[in-house]
C-alpha positions as CSV (number, residue, x, y, z in Angstrom):
1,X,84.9,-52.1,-98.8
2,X,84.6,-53.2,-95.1
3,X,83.8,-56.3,-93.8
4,X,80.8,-56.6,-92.5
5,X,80.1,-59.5,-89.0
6,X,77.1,-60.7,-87.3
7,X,76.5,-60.8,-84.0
8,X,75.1,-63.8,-82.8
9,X,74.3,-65.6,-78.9
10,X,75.8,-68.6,-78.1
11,X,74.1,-71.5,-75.6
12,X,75.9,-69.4,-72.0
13,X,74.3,-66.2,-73.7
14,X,76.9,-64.6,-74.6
15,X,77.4,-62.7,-77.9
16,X,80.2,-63.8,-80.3
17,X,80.1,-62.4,-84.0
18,X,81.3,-64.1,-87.3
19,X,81.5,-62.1,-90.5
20,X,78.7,-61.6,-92.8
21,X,79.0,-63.2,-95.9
22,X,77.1,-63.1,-99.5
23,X,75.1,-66.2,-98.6
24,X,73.7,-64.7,-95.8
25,X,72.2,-62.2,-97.8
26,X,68.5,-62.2,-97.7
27,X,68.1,-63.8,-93.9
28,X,66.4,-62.6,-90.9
29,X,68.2,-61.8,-87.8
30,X,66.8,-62.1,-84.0
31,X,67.9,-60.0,-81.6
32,X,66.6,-61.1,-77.9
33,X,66.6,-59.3,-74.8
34,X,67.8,-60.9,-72.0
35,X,68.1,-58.2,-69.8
36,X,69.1,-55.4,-71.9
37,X,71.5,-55.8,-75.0
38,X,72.7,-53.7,-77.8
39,X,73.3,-54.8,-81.3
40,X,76.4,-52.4,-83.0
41,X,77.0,-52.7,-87.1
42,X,80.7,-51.7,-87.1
43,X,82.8,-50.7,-89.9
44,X,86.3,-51.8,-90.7
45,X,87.5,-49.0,-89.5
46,X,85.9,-50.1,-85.8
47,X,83.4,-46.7,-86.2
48,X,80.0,-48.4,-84.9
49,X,78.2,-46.5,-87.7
50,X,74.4,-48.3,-86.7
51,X,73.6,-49.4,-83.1
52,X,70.2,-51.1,-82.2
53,X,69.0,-50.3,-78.5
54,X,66.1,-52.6,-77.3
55,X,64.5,-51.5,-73.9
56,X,64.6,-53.5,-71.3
57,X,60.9,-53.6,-70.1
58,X,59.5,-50.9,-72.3
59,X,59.3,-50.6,-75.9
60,X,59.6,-47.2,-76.4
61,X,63.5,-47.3,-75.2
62,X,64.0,-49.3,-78.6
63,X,66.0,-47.2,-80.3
64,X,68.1,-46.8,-83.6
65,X,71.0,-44.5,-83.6
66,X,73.3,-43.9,-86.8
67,X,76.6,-42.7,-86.6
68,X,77.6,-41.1,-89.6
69,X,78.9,-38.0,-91.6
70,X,75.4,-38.4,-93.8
71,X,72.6,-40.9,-93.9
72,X,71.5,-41.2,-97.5
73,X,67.7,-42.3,-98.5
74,X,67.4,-42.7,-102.2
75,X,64.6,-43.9,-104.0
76,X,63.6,-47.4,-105.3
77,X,64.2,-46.2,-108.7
78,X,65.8,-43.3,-111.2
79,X,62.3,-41.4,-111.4
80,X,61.8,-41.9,-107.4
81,X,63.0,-39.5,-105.0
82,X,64.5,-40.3,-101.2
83,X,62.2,-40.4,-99.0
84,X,61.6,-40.7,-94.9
85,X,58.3,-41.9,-94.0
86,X,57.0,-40.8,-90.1
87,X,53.9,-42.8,-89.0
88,X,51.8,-41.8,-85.8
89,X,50.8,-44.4,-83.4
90,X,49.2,-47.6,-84.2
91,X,46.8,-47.4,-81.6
92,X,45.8,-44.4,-83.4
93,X,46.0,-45.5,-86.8
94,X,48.0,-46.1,-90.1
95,X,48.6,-42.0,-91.3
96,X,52.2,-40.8,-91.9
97,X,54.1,-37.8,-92.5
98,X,56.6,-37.6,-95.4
99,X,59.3,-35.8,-96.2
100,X,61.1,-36.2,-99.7
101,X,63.5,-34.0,-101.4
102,X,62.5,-31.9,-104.9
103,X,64.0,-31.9,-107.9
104,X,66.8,-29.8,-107.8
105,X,70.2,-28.1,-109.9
106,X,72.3,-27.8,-106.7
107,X,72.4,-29.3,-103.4
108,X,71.7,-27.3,-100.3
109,X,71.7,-27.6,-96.9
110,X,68.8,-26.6,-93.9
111,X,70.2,-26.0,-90.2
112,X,67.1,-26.0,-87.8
113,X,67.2,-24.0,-85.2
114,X,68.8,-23.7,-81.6
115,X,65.7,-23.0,-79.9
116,X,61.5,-23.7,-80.0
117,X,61.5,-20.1,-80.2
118,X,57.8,-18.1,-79.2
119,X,53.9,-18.5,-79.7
120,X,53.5,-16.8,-83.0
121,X,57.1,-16.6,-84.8
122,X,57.7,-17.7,-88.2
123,X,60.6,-19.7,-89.5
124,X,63.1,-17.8,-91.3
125,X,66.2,-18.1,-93.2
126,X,69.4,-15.9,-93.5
127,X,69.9,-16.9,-96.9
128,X,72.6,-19.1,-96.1
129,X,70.5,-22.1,-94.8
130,X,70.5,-21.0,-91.3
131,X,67.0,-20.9,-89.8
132,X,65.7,-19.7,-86.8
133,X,62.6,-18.6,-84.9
134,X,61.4,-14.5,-85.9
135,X,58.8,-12.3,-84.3
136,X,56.3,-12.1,-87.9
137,X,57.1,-8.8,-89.3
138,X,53.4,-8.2,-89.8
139,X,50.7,-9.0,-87.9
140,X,47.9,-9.1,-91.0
141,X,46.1,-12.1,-91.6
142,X,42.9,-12.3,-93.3
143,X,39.0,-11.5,-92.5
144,X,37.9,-14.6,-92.1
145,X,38.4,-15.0,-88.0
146,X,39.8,-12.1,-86.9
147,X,40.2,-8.1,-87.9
148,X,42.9,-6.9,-89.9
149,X,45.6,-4.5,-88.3
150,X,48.7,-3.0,-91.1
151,X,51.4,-2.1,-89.4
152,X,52.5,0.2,-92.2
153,X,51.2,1.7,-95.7
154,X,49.6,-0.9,-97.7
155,X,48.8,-1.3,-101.8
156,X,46.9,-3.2,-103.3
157,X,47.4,-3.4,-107.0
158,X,44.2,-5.0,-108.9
159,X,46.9,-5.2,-112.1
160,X,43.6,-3.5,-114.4
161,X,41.1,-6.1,-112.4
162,X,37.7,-4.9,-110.9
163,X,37.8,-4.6,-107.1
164,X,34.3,-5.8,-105.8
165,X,33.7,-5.1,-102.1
166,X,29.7,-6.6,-101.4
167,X,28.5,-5.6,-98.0
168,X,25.5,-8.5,-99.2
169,X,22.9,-6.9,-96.9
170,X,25.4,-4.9,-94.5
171,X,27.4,-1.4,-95.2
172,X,30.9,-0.7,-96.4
173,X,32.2,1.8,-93.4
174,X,35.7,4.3,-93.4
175,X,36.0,5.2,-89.7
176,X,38.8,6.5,-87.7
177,X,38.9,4.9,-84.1
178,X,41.9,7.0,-82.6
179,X,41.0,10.2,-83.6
180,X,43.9,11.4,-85.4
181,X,43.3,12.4,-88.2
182,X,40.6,14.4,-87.0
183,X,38.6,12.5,-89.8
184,X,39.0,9.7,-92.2
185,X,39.8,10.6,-95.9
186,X,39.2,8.7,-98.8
187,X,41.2,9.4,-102.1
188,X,39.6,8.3,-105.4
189,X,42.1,8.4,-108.4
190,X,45.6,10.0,-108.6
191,X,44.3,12.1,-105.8
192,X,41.9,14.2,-107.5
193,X,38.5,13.4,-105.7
194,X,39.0,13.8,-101.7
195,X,36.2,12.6,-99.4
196,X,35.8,13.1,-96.0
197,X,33.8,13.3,-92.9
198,X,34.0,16.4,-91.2
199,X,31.3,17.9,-88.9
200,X,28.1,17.9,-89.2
201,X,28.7,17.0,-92.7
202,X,30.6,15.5,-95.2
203,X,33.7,16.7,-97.4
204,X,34.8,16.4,-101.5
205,X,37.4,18.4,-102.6
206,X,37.0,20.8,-99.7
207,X,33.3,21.6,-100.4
208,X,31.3,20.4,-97.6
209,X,27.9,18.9,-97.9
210,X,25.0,18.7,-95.3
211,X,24.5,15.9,-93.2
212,X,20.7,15.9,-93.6
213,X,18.5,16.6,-95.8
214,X,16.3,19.4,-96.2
215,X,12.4,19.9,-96.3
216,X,10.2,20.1,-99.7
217,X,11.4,22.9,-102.1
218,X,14.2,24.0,-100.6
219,X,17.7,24.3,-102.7
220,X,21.0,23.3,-102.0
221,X,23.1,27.3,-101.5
222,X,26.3,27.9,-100.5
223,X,28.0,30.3,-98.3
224,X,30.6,31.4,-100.4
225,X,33.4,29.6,-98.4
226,X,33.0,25.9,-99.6
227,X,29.9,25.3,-97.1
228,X,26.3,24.1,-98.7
229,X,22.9,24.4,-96.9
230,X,19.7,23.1,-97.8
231,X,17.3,26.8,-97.5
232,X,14.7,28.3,-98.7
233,X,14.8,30.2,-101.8
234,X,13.5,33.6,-102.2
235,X,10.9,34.6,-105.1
236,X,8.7,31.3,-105.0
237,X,8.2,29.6,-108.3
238,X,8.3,31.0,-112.2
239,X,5.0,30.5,-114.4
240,X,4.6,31.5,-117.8
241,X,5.2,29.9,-121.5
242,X,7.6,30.2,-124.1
243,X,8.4,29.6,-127.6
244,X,11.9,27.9,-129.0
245,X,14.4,30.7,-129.4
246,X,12.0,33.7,-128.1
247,X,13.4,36.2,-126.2
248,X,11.9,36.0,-122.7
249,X,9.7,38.9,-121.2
250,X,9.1,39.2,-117.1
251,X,5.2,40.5,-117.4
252,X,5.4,40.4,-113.7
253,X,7.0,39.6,-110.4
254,X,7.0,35.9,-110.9
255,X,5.7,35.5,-114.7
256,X,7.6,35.2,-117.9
257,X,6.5,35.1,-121.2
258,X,7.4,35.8,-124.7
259,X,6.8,37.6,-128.4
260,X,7.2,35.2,-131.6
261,X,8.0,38.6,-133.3
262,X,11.3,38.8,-131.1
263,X,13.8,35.9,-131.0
264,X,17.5,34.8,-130.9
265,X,19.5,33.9,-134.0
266,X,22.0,31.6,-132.9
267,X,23.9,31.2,-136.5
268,X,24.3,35.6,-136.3
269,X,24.2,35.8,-132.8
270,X,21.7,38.3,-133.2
271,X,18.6,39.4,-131.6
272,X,15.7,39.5,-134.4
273,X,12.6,41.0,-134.5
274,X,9.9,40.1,-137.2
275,X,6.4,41.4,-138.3
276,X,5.3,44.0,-135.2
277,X,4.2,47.6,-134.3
278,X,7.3,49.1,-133.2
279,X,7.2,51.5,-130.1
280,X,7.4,54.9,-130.5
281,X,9.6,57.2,-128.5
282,X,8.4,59.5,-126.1
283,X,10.2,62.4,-125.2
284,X,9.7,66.6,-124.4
285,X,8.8,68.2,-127.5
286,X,10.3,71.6,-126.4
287,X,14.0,70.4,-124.8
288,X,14.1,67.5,-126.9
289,X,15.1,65.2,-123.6
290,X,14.2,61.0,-124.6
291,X,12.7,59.7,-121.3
292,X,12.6,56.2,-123.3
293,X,14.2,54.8,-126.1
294,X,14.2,52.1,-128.3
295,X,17.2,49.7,-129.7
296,X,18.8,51.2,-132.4
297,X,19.1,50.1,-135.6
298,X,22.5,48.6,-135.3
299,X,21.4,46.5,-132.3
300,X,18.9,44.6,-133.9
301,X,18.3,42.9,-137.4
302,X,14.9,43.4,-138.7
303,X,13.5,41.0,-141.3
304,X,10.5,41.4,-143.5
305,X,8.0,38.8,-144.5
306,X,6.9,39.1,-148.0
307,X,3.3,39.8,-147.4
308,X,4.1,43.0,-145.0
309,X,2.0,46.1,-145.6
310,X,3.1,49.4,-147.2
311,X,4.6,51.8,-144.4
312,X,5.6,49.5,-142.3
313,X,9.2,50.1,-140.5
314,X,11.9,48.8,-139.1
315,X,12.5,49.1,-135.0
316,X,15.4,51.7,-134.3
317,X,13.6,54.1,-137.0
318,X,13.2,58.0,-136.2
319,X,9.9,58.9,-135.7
320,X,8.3,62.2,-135.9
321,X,5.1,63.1,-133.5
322,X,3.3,65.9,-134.5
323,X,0.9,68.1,-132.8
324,X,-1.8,69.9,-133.5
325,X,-4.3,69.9,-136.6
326,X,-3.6,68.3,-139.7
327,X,-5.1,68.7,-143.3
328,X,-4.3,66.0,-146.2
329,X,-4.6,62.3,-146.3
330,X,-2.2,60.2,-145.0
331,X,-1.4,56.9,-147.5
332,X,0.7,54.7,-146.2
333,X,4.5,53.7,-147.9
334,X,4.2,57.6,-149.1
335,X,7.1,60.0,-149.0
336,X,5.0,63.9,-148.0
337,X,6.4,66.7,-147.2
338,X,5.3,70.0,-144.5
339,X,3.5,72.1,-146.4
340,X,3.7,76.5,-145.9
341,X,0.4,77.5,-144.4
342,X,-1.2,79.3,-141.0
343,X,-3.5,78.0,-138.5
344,X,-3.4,74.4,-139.6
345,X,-0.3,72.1,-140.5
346,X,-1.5,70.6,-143.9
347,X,0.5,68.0,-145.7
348,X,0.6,66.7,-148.9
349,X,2.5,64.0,-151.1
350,X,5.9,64.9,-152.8
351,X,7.1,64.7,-155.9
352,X,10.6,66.4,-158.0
353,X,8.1,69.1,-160.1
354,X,7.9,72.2,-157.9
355,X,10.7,73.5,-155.5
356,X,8.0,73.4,-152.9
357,X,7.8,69.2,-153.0
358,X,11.5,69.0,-153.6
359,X,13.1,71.2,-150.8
360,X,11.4,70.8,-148.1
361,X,11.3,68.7,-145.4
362,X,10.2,65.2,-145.7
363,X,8.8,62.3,-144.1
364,X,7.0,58.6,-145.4
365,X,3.8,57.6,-143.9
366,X,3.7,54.3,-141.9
367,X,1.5,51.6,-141.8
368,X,-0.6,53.4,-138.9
369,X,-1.6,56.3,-141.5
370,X,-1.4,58.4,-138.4
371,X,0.6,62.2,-138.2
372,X,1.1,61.1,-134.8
373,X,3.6,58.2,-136.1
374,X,6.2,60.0,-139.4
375,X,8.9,58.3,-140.3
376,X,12.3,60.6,-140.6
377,X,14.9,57.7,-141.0
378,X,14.8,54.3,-140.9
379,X,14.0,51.1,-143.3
380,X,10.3,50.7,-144.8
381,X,8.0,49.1,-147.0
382,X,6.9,51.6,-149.9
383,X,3.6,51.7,-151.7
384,X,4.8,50.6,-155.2
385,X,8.5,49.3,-156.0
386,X,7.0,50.1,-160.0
387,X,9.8,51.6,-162.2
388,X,12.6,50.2,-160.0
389,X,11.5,46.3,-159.4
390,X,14.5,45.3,-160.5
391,X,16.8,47.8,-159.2
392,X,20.3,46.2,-156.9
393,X,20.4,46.7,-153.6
394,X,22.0,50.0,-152.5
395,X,20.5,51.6,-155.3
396,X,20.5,55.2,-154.9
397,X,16.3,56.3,-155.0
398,X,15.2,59.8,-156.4
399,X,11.9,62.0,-155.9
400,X,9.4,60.9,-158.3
401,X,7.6,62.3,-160.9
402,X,4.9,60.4,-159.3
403,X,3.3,62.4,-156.1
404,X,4.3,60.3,-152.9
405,X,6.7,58.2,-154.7
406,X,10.3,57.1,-155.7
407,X,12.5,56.4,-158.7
408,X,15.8,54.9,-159.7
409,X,17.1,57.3,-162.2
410,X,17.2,61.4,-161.5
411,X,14.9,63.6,-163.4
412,X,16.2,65.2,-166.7
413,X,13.7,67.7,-167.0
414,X,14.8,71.5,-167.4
415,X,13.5,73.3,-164.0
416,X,13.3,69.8,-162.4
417,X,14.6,68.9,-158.8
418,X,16.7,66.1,-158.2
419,X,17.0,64.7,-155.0
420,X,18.2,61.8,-153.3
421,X,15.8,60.2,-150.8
422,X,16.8,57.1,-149.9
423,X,18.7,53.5,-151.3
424,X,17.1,50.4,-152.5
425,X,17.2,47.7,-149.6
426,X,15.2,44.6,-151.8
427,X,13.6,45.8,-154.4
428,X,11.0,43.0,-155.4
429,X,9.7,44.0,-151.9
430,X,9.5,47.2,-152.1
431,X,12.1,48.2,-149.5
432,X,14.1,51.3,-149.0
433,X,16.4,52.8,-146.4
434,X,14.8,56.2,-146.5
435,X,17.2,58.8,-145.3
436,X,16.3,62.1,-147.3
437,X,19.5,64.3,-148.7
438,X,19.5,68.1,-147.6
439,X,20.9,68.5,-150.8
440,X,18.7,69.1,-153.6
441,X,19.9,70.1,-157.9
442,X,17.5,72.3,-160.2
443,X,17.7,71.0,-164.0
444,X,18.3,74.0,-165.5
């Protein structure tokens, strides 16, 4: 270890030194000016590794200057760390500035740099413990004094937090200063909503939207190229009524309404028609040409109730109008037949007895009772289901012994006609698909 002297003055003022010793351990030391002096800790090497510099008439020339490889500050004790301790002006006050070293697993050393560098740079490293002075590579910093400029693309990643912007009173604006793009664009999710202004209007997903709105009725149309207008629709407004799952009727230019006979089946997707007077079909009775005609039977599912009346028929039937006279009653749910005569067209009910009831052409009655309305074909509600109440459906029916009506078994009489007139459709009400055969059998 080197030995350590002190300097001291002597009565002529000069400075002699004497070595430092353990019992001067713990005294103070003077140094006085008398006209500028310096006061050198040397080791015994003869390196002055501590000089003291007192000014000669100013106090802030006092200076201490260490020369050495490394001046250590450690701390008082093990849990301490070194410390250096910078205290402003007393004048001003008692504040300091510290600087103390962290707890580390390796030492490191900091180089400052060679130069103040300029208003604005940061202080950077190489990674190697060089710093220096660097232009900021971004110029951002936050809203609270100035704007914000990016200097490149920007993300910012909430990490599945909300992003609340709150205008508190003001608005939340997307504008384009410079002009290019033509417009500002705002992408909502994984690009799949695009909205943007564009002119006179705005744009989403390339469908653009009027920049005002439009007067008191008026509907938002497009031009069939991605461009919506607010105009005036054609036609005015729609009156009329309805019932749930009736089939709607225009009953004029502007009016729709409805028949609670005729509605939609959603579970059969199929059009339905209940209890009504079906239309009959007009046509030429010489060239047979239909100038209207009614849905067929295929095209439309016709249900019953269970209190219909005899002769009434399904829509889609064949219908017979005749002209002319007509002798007989009419009874409704009847099969009849044309009867051989001159002058007048009489007609009378049928039954299997006589080749004249049995062979000829036939017809049922309808619920009108009217020879202007003869059923040919079609489903309808007989008089009496009696002798075949019980029958299955698809039954084949015969002629009757009974004028005007129908059985389920064929005659077994010698000389009697059998016939085939129709098939049971439900029996316990008195249903049938009439259809007559143009065949006919003689018992014999």
């Amino acid at each position: 270890m080197a030995n350590w002297k002190k300097v001291l003055t002597e009565d002529d003022g000069n400075l002699a030194t004497t070595n430092l010793t353990q019992s001067d351990a713990g005294r103070s030391y003077t140094l006085a000016s008398n006209g500028g002096s310096n006061l050198n800790f040397v080791s015994g090497n003869s390196n002055t590794v501590l000089q003291l510099i007192t000014g000669i008439t100013n106090a802030g020339g006092d200076l201490l200057v260490v020369k050495s490889n490394e001046a250590r500050f450690q701390g008082s004790s093990g849990s301490l760390p070194g410390r250096i301790a910078l205290f402003e002006a007393t004048d001003n006050g008692s504040y300091k500035v510290g600087l103390s070293a962290p707890n580390l697993t390796q030492d490191y050393e900091l180089k400052l740099p060679t130069s103040l560098g300029n208003s604005g740079d940061v202080l950077q490293t190489d990674g190697s413990g060089n710093l220096s002075f660097a232009a900021s590579s971004s110029s951002d910093t936050h809203l609270g004094n100035t704007n914000l400029t990016a200097d490149d693309s920007r993300t910012y990643d909430c990490d599945g937090n909300d992003l609340t912007i709150d205008p508190n009173g003001g608005q939340f604006e997307i504008s384009d200063s410079t002009g290019s793009p033509v417009s500002p664009e705002f992408a909502v999710g994984q690009g799949q909503v695009h909205i943007k202004t564009v002119a006179n209007g705005m744009s989403i997903n390339s469908i653009v939207y009027p920049d005002s709105d439009g007067t008191t009725g008026q509907a938002l149309t497009t031009n069939g190229s991605g461009t919506l207008s607010f105009s005036t629709v054609s036609g005015g407004t729609i009156d009329g009524s309805g019932g749930s799952n009736r089939i709607a009727i225009w009953s004029d230019s502007d009016t729709l309404t409805s028949d609670s006979e005729i509605t939609y089946n959603a579970t059969g997707h199929r059009i339905e028609a209940g209890s009504f007077t079906a239309s009959e079909i007009s046509g030429n009775a010489f060239s047979g040409i239909v100038t209207t005609k009614a849905l067929q039977a295929q095209e439309i599912n016709v249900g019953f109730a269970a209190t219909t009346s005899a002769g009434l028929f399904g829509t889609g039937s064949r219908l017979l109008k005749k002209g002319g006279s007509f002798t007989g009653t009419l009874t409704a749910g009847r099969i009849m037949r044309y009867s051989q005569g001159q002058g007048t067209n009489p007609i009378t009910t049928a039954d299997h007895t006589t080749s004249a009831g049995a062979t000829t052409m036939l017809f049922c009655t309808t619920d009108a009772a009217d020879a202007q309305e003869l059923l040919l074909n079609g489903i309808i509600k007989m008089s009496s289901n009696q002798g075949w109440n019980n029958a299955a459906q698809g039954t084949p029916l015969y002629l009757g012994s009974t004028s005007g009506h129908v059985q389920a078994s064929p005659p077994t009489t010698q000389n009697y006609y059998s016939r085939i007139v129709g098939y049971v459709i439900n029996a316990s009400s008195a249903l049938i698909y009439f259809s007559p055969s143009q065949e006919w059998i003689k018992i014999s």
